[in-house]
VEXFI-457539 format. One line per 8 residues: their letters; for each residue x, y negated, z negated of C-alpha. Coordinates in steps of 0.5 Angstrom, whole numbers. Layout:
A	X,Y,Z ~ ...
// end
This chain:
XXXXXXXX	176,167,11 ~ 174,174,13 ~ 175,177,20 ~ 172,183,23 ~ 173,185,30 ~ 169,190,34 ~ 165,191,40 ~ 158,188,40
XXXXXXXX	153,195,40 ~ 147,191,41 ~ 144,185,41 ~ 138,185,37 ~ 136,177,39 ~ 139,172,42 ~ 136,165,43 ~ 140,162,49
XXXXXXXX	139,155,48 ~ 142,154,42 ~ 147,161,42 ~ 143,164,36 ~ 145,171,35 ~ 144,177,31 ~ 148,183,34 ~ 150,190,31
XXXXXXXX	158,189,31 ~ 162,196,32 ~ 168,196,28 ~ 173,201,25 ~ 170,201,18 ~ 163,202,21 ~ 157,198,25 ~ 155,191,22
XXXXXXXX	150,186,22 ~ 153,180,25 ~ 149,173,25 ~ 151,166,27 ~ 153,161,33 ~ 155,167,39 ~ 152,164,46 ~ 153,169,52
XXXXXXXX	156,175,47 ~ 152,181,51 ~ 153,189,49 ~ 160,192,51 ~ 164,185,49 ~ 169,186,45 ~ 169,180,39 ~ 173,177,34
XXXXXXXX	169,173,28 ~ 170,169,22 ~ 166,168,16 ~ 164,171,11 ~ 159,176,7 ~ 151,175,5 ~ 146,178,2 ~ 140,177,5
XXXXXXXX	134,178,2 ~ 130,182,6 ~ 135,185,11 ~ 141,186,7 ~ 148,184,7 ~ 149,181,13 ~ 156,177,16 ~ 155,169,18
XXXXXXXX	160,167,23 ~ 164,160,21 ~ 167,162,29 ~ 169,168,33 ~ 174,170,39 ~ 171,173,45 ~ 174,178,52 ~ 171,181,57
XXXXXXXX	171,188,56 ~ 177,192,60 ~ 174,200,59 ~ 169,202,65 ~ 164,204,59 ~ 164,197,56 ~ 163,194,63 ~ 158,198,65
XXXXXXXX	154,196,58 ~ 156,189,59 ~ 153,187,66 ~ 147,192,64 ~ 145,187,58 ~ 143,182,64 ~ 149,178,62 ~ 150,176,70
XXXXXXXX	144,174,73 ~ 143,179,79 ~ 145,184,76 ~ 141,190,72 ~ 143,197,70 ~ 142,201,78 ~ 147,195,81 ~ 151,196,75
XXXXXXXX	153,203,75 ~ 154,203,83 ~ 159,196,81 ~ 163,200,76 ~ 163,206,80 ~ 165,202,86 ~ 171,197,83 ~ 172,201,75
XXXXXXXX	175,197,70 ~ 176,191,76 ~ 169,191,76 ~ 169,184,72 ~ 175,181,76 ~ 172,182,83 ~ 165,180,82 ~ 168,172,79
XXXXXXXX	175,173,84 ~ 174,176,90 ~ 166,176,91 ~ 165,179,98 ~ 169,186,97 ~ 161,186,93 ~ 157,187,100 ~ 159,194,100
XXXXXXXX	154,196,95 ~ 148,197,98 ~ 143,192,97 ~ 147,187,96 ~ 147,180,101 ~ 153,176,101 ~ 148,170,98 ~ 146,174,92
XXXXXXXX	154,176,92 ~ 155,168,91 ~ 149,168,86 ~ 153,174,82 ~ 159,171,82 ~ 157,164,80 ~ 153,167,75 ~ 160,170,73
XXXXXXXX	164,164,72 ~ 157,160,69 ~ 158,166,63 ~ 166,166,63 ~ 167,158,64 ~ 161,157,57 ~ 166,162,53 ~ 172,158,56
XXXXXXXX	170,151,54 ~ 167,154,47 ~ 173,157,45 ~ 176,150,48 ~ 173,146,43 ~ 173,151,37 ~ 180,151,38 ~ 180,143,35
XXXXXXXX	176,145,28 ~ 169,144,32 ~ 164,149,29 ~ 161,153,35 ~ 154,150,33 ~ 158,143,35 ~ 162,146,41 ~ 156,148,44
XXXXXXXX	152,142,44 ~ 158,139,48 ~ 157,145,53 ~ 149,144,53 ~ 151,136,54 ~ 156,136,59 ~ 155,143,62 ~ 161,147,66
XXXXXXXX	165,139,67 ~ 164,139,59 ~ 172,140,59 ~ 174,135,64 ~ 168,130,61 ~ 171,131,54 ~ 179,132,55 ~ 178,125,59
XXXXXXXX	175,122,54 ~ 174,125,46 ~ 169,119,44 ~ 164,121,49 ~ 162,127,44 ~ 159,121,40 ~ 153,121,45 ~ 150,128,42
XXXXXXXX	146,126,36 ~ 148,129,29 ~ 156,129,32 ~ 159,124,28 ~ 166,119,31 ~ 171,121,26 ~ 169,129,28 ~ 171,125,36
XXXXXXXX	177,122,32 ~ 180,128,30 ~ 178,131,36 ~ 181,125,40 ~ 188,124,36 ~ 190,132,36 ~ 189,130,45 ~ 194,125,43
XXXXXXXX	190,119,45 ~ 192,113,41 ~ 189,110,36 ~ 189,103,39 ~ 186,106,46 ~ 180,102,49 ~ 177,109,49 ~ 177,108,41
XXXXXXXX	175,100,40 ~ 169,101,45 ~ 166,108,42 ~ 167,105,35 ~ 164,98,37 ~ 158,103,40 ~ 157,107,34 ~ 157,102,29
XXXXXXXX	151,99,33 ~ 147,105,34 ~ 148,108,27 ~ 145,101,25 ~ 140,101,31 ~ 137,108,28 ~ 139,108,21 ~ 137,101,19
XXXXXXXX	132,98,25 ~ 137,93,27 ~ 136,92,35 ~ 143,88,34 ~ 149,85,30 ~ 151,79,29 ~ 157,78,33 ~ 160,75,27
XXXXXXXX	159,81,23 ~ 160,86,27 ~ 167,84,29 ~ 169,85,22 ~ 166,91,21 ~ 168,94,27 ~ 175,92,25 ~ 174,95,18
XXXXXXXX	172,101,20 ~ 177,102,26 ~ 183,99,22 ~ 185,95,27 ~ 185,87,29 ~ 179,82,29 ~ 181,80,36 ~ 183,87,39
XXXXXXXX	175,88,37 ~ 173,82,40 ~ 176,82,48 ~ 173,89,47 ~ 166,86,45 ~ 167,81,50 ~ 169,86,56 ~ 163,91,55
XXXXXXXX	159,85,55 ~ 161,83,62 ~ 156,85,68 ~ 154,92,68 ~ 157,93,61 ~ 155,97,56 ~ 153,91,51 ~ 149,85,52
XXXXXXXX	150,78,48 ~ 146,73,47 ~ 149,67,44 ~ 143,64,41 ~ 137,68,37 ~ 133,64,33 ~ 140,60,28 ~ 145,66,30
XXXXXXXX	148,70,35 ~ 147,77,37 ~ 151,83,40 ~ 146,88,44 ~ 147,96,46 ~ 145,93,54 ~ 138,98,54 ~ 136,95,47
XXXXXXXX	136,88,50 ~ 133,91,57 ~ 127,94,52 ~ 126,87,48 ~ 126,83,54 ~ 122,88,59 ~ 117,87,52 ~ 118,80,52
XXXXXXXX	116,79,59 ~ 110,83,59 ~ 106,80,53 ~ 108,73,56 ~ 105,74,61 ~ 98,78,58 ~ 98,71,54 ~ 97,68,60
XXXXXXXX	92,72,62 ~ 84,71,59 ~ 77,69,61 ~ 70,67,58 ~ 65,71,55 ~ 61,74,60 ~ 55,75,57 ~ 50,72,50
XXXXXXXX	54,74,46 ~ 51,73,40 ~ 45,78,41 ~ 51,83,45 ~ 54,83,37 ~ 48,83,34 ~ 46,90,38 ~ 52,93,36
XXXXXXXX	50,91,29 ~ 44,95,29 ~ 47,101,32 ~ 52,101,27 ~ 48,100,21 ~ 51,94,19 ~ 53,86,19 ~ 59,84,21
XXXXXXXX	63,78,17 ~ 65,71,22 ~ 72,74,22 ~ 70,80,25 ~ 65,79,30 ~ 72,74,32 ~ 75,80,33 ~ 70,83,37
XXXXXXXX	69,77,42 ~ 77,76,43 ~ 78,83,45 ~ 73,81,51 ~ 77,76,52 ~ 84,77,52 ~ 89,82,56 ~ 92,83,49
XXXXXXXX	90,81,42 ~ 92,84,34 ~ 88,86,29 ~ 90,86,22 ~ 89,86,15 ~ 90,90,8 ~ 86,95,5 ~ 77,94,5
XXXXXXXX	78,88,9 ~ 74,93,15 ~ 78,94,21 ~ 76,101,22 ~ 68,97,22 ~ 71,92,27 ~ 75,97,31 ~ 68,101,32
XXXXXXXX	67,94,34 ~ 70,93,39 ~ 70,100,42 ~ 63,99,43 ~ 62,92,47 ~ 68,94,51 ~ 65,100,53 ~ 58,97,54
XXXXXXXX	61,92,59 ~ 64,99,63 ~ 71,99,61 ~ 74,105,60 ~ 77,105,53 ~ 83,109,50 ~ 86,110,44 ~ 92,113,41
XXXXXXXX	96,112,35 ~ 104,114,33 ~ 103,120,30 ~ 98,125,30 ~ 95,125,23 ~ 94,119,24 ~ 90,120,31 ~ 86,125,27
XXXXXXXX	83,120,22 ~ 81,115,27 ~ 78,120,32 ~ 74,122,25 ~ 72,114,24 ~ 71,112,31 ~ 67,119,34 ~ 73,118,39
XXXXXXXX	78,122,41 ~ 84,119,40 ~ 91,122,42 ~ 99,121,40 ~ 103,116,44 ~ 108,121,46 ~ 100,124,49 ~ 98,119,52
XXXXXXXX	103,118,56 ~ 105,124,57 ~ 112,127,54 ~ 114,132,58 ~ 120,136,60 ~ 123,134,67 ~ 128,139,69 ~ 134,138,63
XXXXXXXX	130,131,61 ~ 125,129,57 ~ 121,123,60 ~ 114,120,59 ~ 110,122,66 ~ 106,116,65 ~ 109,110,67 ~ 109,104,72
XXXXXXXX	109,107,78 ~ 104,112,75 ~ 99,109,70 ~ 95,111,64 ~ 87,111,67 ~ 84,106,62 ~ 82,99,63 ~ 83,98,56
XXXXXXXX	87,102,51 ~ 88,101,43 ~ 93,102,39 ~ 92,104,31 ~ 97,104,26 ~ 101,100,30 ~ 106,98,25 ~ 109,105,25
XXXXXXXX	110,104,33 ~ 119,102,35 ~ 122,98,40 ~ 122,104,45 ~ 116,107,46 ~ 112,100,45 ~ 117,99,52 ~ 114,105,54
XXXXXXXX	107,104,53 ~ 107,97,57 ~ 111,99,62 ~ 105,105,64 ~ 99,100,63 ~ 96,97,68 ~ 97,90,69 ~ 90,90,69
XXXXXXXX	88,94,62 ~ 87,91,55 ~ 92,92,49 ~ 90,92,43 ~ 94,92,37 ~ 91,95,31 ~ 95,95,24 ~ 96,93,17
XXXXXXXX	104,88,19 ~ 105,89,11 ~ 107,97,12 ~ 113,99,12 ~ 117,98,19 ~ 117,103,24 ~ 122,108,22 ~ 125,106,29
XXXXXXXX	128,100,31 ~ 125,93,31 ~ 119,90,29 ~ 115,90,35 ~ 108,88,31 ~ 111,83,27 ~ 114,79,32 ~ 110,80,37
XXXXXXXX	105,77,31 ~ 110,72,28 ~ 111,68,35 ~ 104,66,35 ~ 103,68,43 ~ 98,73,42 ~ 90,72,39 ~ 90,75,33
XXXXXXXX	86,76,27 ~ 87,77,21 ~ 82,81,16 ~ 83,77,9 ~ 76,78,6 ~ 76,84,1 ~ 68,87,2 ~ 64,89,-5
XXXXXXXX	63,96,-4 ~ 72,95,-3 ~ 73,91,-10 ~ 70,96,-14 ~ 76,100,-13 ~ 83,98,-17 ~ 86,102,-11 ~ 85,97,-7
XXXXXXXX	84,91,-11 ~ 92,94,-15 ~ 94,93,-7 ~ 92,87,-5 ~ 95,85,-12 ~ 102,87,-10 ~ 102,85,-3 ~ 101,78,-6
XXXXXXXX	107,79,-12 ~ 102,80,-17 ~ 103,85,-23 ~ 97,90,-21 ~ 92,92,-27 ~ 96,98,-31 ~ 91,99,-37 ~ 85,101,-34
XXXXXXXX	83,109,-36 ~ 76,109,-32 ~ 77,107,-24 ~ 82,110,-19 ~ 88,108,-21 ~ 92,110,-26 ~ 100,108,-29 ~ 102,112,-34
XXXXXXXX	109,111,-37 ~ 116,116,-37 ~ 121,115,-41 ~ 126,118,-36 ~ 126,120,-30 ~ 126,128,-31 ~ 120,126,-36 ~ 117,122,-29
XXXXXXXX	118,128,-25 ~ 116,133,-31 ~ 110,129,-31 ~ 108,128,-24 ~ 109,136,-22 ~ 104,137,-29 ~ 99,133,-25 ~ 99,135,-19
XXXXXXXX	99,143,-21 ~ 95,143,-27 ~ 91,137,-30 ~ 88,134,-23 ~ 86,140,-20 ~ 82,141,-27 ~ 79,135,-29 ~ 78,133,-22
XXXXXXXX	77,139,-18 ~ 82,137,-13 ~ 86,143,-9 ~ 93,142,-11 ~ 96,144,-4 ~ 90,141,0 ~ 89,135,-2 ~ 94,132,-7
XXXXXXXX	101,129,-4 ~ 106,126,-9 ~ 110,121,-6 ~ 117,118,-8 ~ 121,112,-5 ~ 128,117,-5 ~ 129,124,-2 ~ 135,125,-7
XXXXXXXX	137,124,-14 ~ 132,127,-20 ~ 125,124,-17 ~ 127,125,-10 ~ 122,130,-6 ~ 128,136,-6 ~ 128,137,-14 ~ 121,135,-14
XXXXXXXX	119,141,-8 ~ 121,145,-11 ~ 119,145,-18 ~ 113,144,-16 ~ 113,150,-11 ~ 114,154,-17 ~ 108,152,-21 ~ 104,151,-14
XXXXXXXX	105,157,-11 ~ 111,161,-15 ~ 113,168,-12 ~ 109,174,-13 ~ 110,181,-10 ~ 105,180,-4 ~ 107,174,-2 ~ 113,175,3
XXXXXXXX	118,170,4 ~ 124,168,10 ~ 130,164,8 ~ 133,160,12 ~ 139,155,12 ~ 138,155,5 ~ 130,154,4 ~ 126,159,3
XXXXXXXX	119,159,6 ~ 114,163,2 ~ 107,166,5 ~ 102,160,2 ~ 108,154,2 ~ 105,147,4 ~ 110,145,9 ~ 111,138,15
XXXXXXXX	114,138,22 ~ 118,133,22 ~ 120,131,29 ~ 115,132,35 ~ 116,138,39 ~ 111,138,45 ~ 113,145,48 ~ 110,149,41
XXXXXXXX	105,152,43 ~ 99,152,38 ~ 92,157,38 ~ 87,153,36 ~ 81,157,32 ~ 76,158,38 ~ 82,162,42 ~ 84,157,46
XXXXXXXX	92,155,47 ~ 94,148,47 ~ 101,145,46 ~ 105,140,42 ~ 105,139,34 ~ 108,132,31 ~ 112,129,26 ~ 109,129,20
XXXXXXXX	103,134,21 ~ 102,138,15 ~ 101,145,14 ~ 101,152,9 ~ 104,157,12 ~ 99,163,13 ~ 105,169,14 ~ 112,171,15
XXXXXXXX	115,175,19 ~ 121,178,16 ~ 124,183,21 ~ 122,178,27 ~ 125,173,23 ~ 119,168,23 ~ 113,165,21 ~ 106,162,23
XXXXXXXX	103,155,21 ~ 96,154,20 ~ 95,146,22 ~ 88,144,20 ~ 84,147,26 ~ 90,151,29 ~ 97,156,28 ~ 103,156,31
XXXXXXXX	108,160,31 ~ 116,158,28 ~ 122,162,30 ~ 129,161,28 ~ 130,156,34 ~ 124,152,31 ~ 124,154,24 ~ 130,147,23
XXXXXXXX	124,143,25 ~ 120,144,18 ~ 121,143,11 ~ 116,144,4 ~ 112,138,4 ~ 109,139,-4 ~ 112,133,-5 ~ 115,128,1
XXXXXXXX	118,120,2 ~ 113,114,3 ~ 116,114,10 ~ 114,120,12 ~ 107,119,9 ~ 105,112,13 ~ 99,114,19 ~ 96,119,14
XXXXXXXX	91,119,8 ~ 90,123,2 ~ 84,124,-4 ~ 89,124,-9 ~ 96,120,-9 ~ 102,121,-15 ~ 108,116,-13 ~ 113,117,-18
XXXXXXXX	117,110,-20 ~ 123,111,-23 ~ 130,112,-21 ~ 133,111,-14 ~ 137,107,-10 ~ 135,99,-11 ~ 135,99,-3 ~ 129,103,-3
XXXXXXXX	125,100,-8 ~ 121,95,-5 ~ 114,91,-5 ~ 113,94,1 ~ 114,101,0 ~ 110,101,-6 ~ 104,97,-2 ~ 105,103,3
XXXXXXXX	104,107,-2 ~ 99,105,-6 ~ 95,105,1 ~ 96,113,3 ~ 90,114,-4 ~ 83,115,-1 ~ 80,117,-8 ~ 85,117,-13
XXXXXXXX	92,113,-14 ~ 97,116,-20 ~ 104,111,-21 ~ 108,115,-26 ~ 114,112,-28 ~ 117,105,-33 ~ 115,98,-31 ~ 121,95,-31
XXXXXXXX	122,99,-25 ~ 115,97,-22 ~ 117,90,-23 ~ 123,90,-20 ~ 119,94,-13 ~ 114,88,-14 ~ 120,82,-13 ~ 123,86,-8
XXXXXXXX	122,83,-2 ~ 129,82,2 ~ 131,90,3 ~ 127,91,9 ~ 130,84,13 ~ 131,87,21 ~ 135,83,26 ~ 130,83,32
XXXXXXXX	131,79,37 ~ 123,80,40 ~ 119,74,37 ~ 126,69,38 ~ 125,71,45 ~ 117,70,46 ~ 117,63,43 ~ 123,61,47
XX	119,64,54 ~ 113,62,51
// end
């Protein structure tokens, strides 16, 4: 690849949490725009970068940097400009000229070597002179590690995340165990095995057995929701993907199981046995003793109940049905209890409910759900404020940790709290929820158990449901004015394995066949761009989503977002655009946050500032900033601001997964059923689907796909240990 070497002229932006850089390179052929990973280069430093040329739109040619090489400036000049780029801590342009004039070109040395010659410059304390040194080595040392780990093909972007790990003991951490990099998210083990054998560690080292034994129970853990493995099929696969012997793997299992290991086994869960990352199996029973004991916690209606209910119907201009007033009294009653039930069966009416007999008996009530969509819709259906888990619990920054503020030892404020869309909520933060609950408090849990499965790990509503510990209540009866609609009627049909009415042409739910998947896409993009907004007045950014089971292949959301932004917002002359790795966001672009980020600070309409956007948030870029190199959002009633290191944190939402969509609702819904992994297709996923439609629900695809979702039942299977432990304890 392409080197260029000079001295940095100028440092035109630079993020120090993750080493961004843009910077004005001097070299023999002139000055050069260099981009790229370039944590602590500062002006003066003279640099070695690798990678090669691009052309960027709105800046020009450009040079990435795949990788760089970095010294100390040794000439005066280049030392002064170097401390006076704020580089070291303690030490501006005034101290710097008064160091360089003091010590010349061993200006550099002394302050990291030989720190007590610097109180001969006035003004300079033999404790800030030990600040200045530190700060000296800190800087040194970072470059040192970085140019360490690069040396093992690690890219700077990797070898800065270990620094950011480890800190200043990353090498001494890392050269005593390679595998621990694996416990920085995004770094996979083969890039620590590579790492690990170029160190001349042994393949057969227990430092390798453990962290590939650990890494195959996270990837299962984040990727497919299983809280653990059978340790009969675990052993195999470990054994498969170390290549090495079944019983070097299993005296590694049973090592790392032993007291104060990093697995735990349980020898008999429901008719197997299970190996548990150990804080996987803490959250299952930290769970399972909480709910136990909710369980036994209960008392009798205080009160005439009937005319309690009764008022309560008057006030909401409505009757209750027998399962629905169930529900309102059990929630009085019990310290946890589930509501559930499908589409029109009325659990937003018995929610209203239960909120307003429980707030009439002067309990306190919260609510929250997982994502803030979903807090959105409930807080317009309920006239309450609802707020996201992570808000409720308050998720914030302690120091270098990310921790929840709430806990047991400082408790959320409610007597009783519900939780909405609780099918969406995984093992960890439902831990953390009970565990900043008083003991006192009521949880109600609120969701429909035929969603998809969290995204996360386990299957918390489910099995806390299927073990039969906890009152629950489940809405069956569909209500009339619901059976008017083939969107539901269509749903509860394909819950029950059922082919839904395709040939209908004056309802909301429509199929219309393509004969190939390219024609499906051609199609759904037709729809959304053209023929629905005309026939229907519907806003094609606003209020129409097209969904898809799959991200890849030619109907996933990448092929899809982008043929549909080129009907839906194409380029035009006034619309300013910004790219950024390989996605460019045009001015007018319908866009989603795609993980929770409570720092970004939001201004909401009235002026006011506010912070915290979550995953799953849908907004329309209002403006590009090409120069600053970033863009402002607008999310419903507020902006927020994205800059380079937040810009990774959006992606186009024209079209998005079914994942992505649970929690949310939308007045129009195109769901494209045809190719895909057959993994993906499943009754589940198009019940979820077919539920995010309010007014109007499009499949478009072939039939024999749509039937082969119906049938599949078996691809979303969790192994959970939750509902085998409560119904042991129970």
């Amino acid at each position: 690849m392409p080197t260029l070497s000079g001295i940095i002229e100028k440092v035109i932006y630079q993020n120090r949490d993750n080493g961004y850089t843009v910077a004005a390179l001097e070299t023999p052929d002139g000055e050069i725009t260099v981009v790229g990973l370039l944590p602590l280069v500062a002006e003066g430093e003279q640099i070695e970068v690798e990678g090669e040329f691009k052309l960027n739109p709105k800046h020009g040619q450009q040079f990435e940097v795949s990788s760089f090489l970095s010294r100390l400036p040794v000439e005066e000049t280049a030392i002064l400009r170097y401390l006076s780029s704020g580089i070291v801590k303690g030490v501006r342009a005034k101290t710097a000229k008064l160091l360089v004039d003091a010590f010349g070109p061993n200006t550099l040395d002394v302050i990291e070597n030989d720190p007590e010659q610097l109180v001969q410059i006035r003004g300079i304390s033999p404790e800030k002179a030990e600040r200045i040194s530190q700060s000296m080595k800190e800087t040194v040392g970072v470059k040192t590690i970085l140019l360490y780990f690069q040396q093992f093909g690690m890219t700077p972007s990797v070898a800065f995340k270990i620094y950011k790990q480890f800190g200043l003991r990353a090498y001494d951490a890392v050269r005593a165990n390679p595998y621990r990099i694996c416990e920085i998210p995004g770094v996979s083990f083969e890039k620590a095995d590579r790492m690990a054998e170029q160190m001349g560690f042994d393949r057969t080292s227990d430092f390798r057995i453990k962290a590939g034994i650990e890494y195959i129970l996270n990837q299962n853990l984040y990727n497919n929701g299983h809280t653990f493995i059978p340790k009969a099929k675990l052993v195999p696969l470990a054994a498969e993907f170390l290549d090495t012997d079944r019983d070097t793997v299993t005296d590694r299992i049973d090592d790392m199981c032993g007291v104060g290991g990093e697995l735990y086994y349980l020898p008999q869960i429901g008719n197997t046995d299970g190996v548990y990352l150990r804080w996987v199996y803490e959250s299952e029973k930290n769970i399972t003793n909480r709910v136990l004991l909710a369980s036994r916690l209960g008392n009798e209606y205080e009160g005439n109940f009937k005319k309690d209910i009764a008022r309560i119907e008057r006030d909401l201009n409505i009757e209750f049905d027998e399962k629905q007033k169930k529900a309102v009294k059990e929630s009085c009653c019990h310290q946890m209890m589930i509501l559930t039930g499908g589409p029109g069966t009325g659990k937003t009416t018995t929610l209203n409910g239960i909120i307003r007999i429980l707030e009439s008996k002067g309990e306190k009530v919260g609510l929250a759900t997982p994502t803030g969509r979903a807090a959105k819709r409930i807080t317009e259906l309920t006239g309450r404020e609802a707020k996201t888990i992570h808000r409720l619990l308050e998720y914030t920054q302690n120091g270098t940790e990310r921790c929840f503020q709430r806990n047991h030892g400082n408790p959320v404020d409610y007597d009783a709290v519900i939780i909405d869309e609780c099918s969406m909520v995984d093992l960890w933060l439902f831990d953390h929820l009970l565990d900043a609950l008083p003991i006192s408090a009521r949880l109600i849990l609120v969701g429909d158990v035929n969603q998809l499965p969290p995204v996360g790990p386990g299957s918390v509503l489910k099995d806390i449901l299927n073990s039969d510990c906890v009152p629950a209540v489940e809405l069956t009866e569909i209500f009339r004015q619901a059976r008017e609609s083939l969107i539901i009627t269509n749903a509860h049909a394909v819950l029950h394995g059922e082919m839904p009415v395709l040939n209908e042409t004056k309802n909301d739910f429509f199929f219309l066949r393509a004969a190939h998947p390219q024609a499906a896409v051609d199609l759904a993009v037709d729809l959304a761009a053209q023929r629905l907004p005309a026939a229907y007045g519907f806003d094609p950014t606003a209020d129409i989503q097209i969904l898809s089971p799959t991200r890849k292949g030619t109907c996933g959301t990448a092929a899809l977002n982008q043929a549909l932004r080129e009907r839906i917002n194409p380029p035009a002359y006034n619309k300013r655009e910004l790219t950024f790795r390989d996605i460019v966001f045009r001015e007018g672009d319908k866009v989603m946050q795609i993980r929770n980020n409570y720092d970004l600070i939001t201004e909401k309409d009235d002026g006011t500032l506010d912070a915290g956007i979550y995953n799953g948030d849908l907004g329309i870029i209002e403006t590009v900033i090409p120069a600053q190199e970033s863009l402002i959002v607008r999310f419903d009633d507020k902006r927020v601001t994205y800059t380079n290191e937040t810009l990774e944190e959006l992606e186009p939402a024209y079209a998005i997964t079914v994942h992505k969509s649970q929690g949310s609702e939308f007045k129009a819904v195109i769901l494209t059923v045809s190719e895909g992994a057959d993994v993906l297709f499943t009754r589940n996923l198009l019940y979820t689907a077919m539920t995010r439609a309010k007014q109007l629900l499009i499949l478009v695809g072939s039939v024999a796909r749509l039937t082969y979702m119906i049938n599949n039942v078996t691809a979303d299977k969790r192994y959970s240990g939750l509902k085998f432990m409560l119904k042991a304890l129970n």
